[in-house]
C-alpha positions in Angstrom: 16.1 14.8 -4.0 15.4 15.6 -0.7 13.4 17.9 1.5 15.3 19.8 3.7 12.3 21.1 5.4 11.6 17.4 7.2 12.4 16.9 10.4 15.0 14.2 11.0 14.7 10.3 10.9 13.1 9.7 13.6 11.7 5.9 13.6 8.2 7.1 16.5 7.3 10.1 14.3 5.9 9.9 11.2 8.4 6.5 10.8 7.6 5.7 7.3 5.1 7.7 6.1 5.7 11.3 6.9 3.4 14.4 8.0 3.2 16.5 4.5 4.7 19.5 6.5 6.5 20.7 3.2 2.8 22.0 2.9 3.4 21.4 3.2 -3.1 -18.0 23.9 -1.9 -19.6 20.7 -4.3 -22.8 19.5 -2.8 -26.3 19.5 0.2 -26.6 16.7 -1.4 -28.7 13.4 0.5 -31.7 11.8 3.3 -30.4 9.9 2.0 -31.5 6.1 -1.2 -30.3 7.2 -0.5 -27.4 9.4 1.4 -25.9 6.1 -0.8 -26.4 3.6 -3.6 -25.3 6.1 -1.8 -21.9 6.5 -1.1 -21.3 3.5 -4.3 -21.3 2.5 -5.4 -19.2 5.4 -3.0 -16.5 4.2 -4.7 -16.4 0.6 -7.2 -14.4 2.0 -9.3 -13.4 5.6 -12.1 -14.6 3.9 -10.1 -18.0 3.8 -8.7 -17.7 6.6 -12.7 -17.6 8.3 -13.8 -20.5 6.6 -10.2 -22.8 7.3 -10.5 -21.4 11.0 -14.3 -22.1 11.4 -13.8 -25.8 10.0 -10.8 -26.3 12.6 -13.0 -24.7 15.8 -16.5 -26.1 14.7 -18.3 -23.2 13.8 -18.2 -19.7 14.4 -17.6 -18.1 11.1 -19.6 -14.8 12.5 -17.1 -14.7 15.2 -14.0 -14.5 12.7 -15.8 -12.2 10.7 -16.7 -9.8 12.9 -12.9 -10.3 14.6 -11.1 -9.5 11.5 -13.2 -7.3 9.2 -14.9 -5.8 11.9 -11.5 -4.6 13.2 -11.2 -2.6 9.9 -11.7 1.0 10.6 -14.0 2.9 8.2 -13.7 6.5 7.2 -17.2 8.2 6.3 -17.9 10.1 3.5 -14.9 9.7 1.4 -16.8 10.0 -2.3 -19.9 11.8 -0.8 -19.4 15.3 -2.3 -17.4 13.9 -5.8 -19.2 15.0 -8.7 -20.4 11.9 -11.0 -20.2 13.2 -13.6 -17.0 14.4 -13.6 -15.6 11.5 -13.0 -13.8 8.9 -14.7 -15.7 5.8 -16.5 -15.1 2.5 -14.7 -12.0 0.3 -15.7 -13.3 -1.8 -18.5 -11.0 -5.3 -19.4 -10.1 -5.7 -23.0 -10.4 -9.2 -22.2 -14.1 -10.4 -20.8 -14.3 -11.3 -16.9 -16.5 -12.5 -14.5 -15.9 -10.1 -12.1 -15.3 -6.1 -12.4 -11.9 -4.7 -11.7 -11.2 -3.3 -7.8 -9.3 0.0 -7.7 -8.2 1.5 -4.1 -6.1 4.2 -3.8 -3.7 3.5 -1.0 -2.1 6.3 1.4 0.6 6.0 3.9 -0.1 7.5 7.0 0.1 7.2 11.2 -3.4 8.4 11.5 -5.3 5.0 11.2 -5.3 4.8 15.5 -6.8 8.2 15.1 -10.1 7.8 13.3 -12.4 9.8 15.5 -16.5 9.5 14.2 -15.3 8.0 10.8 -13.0 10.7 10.2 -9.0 11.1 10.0 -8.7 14.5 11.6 -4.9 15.0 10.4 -4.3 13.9 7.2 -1.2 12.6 6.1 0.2 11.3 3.5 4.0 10.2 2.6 3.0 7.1 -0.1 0.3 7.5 -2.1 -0.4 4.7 -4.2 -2.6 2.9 -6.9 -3.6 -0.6 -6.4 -5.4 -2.6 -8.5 -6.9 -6.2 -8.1 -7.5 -8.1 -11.7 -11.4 -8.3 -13.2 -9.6 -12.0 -13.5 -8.8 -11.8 -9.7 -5.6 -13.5 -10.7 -3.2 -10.2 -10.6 -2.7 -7.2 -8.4 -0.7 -4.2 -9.3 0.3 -1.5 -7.2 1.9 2.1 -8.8 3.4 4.6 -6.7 2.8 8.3 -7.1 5.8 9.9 -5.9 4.4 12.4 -3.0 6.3 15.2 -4.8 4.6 15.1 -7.9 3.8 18.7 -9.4 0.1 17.7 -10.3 -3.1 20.4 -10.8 -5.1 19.9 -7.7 -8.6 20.6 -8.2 -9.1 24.2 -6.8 -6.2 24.6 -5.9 -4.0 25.1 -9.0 -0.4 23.3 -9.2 1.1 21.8 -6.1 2.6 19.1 -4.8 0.1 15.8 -4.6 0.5 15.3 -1.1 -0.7 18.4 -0.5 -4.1 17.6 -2.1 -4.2 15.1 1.1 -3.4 17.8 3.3 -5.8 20.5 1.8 -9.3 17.9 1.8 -8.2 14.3 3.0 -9.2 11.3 0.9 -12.0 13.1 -1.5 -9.8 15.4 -2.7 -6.5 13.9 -3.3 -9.1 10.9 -5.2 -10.5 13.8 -7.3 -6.8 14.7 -8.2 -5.5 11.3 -8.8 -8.4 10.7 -11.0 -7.8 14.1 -12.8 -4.0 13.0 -13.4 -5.1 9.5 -14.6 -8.1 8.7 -16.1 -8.6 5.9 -13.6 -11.7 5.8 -11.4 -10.9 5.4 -8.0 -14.1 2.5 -6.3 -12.4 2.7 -2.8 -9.6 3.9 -0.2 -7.6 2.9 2.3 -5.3 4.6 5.0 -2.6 2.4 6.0 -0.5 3.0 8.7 2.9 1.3 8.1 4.3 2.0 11.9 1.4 -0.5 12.9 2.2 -2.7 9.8 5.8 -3.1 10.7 5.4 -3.9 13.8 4.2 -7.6 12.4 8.1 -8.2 11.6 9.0 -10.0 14.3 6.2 -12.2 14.2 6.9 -13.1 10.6 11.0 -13.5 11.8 11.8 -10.8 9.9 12.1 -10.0 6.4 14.5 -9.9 3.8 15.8 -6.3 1.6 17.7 -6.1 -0.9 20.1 -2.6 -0.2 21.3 -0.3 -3.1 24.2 0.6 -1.2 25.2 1.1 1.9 23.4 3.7 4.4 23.3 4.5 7.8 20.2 5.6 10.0 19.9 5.6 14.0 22.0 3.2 15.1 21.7 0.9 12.1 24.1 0.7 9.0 22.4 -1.5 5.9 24.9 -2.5 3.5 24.9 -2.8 0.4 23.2 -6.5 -0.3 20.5 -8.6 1.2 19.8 -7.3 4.9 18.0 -9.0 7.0 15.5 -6.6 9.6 13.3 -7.2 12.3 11.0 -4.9 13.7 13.0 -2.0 14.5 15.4 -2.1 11.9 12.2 -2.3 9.2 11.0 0.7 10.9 14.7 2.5 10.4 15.1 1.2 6.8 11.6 2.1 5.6 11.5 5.7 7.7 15.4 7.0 6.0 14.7 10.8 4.4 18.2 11.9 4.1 21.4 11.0 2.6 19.4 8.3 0.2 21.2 8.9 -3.5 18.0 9.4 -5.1 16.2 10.8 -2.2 12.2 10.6 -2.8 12.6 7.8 -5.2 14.4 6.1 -3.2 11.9 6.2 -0.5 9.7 4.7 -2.8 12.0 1.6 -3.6 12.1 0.9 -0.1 8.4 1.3 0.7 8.1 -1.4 -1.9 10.7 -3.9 -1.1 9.1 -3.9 2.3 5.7 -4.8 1.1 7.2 -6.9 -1.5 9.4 -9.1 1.2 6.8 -8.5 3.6 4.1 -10.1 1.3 6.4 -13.3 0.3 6.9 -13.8 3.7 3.3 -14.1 4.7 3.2 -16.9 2.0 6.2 -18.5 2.3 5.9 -22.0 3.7 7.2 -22.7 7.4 6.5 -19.0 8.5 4.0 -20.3 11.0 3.6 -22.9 13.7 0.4 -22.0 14.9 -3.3 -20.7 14.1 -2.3 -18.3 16.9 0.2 -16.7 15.3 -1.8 -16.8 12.1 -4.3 -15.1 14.0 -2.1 -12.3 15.4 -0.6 -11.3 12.3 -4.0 -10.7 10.8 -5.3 -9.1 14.0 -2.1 -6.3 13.8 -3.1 -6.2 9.5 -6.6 -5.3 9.9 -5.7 -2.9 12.8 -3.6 -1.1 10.6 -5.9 -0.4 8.1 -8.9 2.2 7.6 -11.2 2.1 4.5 -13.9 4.0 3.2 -17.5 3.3 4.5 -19.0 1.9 1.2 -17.0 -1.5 2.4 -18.6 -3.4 5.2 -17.1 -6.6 6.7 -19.1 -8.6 4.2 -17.8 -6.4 1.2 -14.3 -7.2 2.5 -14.6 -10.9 2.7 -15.8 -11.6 0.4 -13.5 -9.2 -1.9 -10.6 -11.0 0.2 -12.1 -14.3 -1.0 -12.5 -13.3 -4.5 -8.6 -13.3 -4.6 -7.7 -16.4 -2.9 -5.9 -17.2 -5.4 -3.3 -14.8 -5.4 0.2 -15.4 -5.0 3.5 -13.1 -4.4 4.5 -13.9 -7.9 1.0 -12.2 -9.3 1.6 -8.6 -7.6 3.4 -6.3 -9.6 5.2 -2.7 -8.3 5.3 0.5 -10.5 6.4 3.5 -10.2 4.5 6.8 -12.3 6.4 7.5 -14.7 9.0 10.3 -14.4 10.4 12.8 -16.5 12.8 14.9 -14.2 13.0 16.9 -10.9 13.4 20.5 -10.5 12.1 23.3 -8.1 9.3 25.3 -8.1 9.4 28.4 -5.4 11.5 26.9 -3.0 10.1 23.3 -3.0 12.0 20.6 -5.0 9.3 18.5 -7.2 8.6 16.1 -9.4 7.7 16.4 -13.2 5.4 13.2 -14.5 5.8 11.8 -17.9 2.3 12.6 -19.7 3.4 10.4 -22.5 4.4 7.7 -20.3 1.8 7.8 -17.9 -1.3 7.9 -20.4 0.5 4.7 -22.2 0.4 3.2 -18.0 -2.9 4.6 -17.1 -4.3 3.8 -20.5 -3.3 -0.3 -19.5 -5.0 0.3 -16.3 -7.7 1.0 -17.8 -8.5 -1.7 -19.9 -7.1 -4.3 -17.0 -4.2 -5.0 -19.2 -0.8 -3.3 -17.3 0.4 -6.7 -15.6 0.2 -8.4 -19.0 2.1 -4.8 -20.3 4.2 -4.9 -17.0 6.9 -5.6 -19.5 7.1 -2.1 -21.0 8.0 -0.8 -17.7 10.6 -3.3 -16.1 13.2 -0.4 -16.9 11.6 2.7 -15.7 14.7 4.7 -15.2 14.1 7.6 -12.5 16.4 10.9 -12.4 19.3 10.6 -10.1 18.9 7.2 -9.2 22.3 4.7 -9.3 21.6 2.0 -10.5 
């Protein structure tokens, strides 16, 4: 499926996650056995990374705090004017934890450099996505919405559920995902992916895994494991047209970059220095904007809560799908209501990545596989 009212691939605008026009001084190198294990421990978390950094340097915790959650940006506001009590319940485990579940809603967008007074002045949004850290803190889950998706938006009657982004920002595409799911939203976060990808080539590039083969700018991907460095990433992950399954498609490559991108950071050998630990985090957190109700203590500590982590404990969903079709002139995406309550419903009670099972073989419309 694809929208022929985008512009084309272009890799500096909108690169990966897309305007919704269709409404639309490196420290000293650590001993190899310890310099790996020291890293890799780093990577679990910032929080870890502070307290593995403030051991190496003698103090200065504050400092790494401040350097890494401080250069979060924060977006004010976000669940001010959201009724309570039309909002969904909290996520309740079916088995007893320590801790309560985290829920962020995730959007893809270039606008992260352009906070301006704790605002994004021209929302976005390309990915939209559900991500969920464990009551256990063992498992994360992320589900992506595809941006097509004919949903109700609150107000604003049936539309496409990037355009709830475009209409009222984050507060009201969260009151529409939450009126599509059942699942309370506690925070959000603007990512922008251009900034994201440009860690790459620090991280030597990553691995993807091609459908088949496809050409974009003045790069061909075939059909296998290709291996992309900055640029390339920012080609592969930015392709609109002449991708077989077109939207969906999109979304399988927005999450075999996060997946490779994610074992990469954890992989051991990546790194050869705190420095470059340090500058991969510095371009993460730079990337990132999140609502106000997190503060740099809120975020540490979150990010030490899940030390423990790993690539094989993050799961990727898609919503469910039933078909595409058009409505007016716009090609959408119908949802699965059966589906997606059985999905939602697992959310809910913390259980999906013990369910993740169920949904191995989601088979989307159109889609080779």
């Amino acid at each position: 499926m694809r929208d022929d009212q985008q512009p084309a691939d272009e890799p500096d605008h909108h690169p990966v996650f897309g305007s919704a026009e269709d409404e639309d001084r490196p420290a000293p190198a650590l001993g190899r056995s310890r310099r790996r294990r020291a890293l890799r421990t780093a990577l679990l978390s910032i929080g870890v990374l502070a307290l593995a950094l403030a051991l190496l340097v003698g103090g200065g915790a504050w400092f790494l705090a401040d350097r890494y959650g401080g250069n979060v940006a924060r977006v004010q506001d976000v669940f001010t004017g959201l009724d309570p009590s039309a909002r969904p319940a909290a996520a309740t485990p079916a088995t007893a934890t320590d801790a309560d579940p985290v829920t962020f809603l995730l959007v893809g967008s270039d606008t992260r450099a352009e906070v301006v007074d704790g605002q994004l002045p021209d929302a976005r949004s390309d990915a939209i996505m559900i991500a969920r850290l464990s009551g256990d803190r063992q498992h994360v889950q992320f589900i992506s919405i595809p941006r097509d998706s004919w949903v109700d938006i609150p107000g604003r009657g049936k539309n496409k559920i990037n355009a709830a982004y475009a209409f009222g920002g984050p507060s009201l595409l969260i009151q529409t995902v939450e009126q599509l799911t059942g699942v309370r939203i506690d925070h959000f976060a603007a990512i922008s992916f251009d900034e994201l990808i440009s860690m790459t080539d620090q991280l030597g590039g990553v691995d993807v895994e091609v459908a088949e083969t496809t050409t974009n700018g003045p790069y061909t991907f075939t059909a296998g494991v290709n291996h992309l460095d900055g640029d390339m990433a920012r080609w592969y992950v930015g392709q609109r047209y002449d991708l077989a399954g077109g939207d969906f498609d999109r979304v399988r490559r927005q999450q075999n970059y996060l997946r490779s991108m994610f074992g990469k950071l954890f992989a051991a050998g990546t790194f050869d220095s705190v420095g470059q630990v340090d500058s991969v985090l510095r371009i993460i957190t730079g990337s990132v904007a999140v609502d106000d109700s997190l503060g740099t203590t809120d975020l540490l500590e979150l990010a030490l809560s899940a030390r423990s982590v790993t690539p094989e404990d993050v799961d990727f969903f898609t919503a469910p799908v039933l078909g595409t079709g058009t409505e007016g002139a716009a090609s959408v995406v119908y949802l699965d209501p059966v589906d997606g309550a059985r999905m939602w419903g697992y959310l809910n009670s913390d259980s999906l990545g013990q369910n993740a099972a169920e949904f191995a073989d989601q088979a989307l419309p159109d889609v080779p596989r």
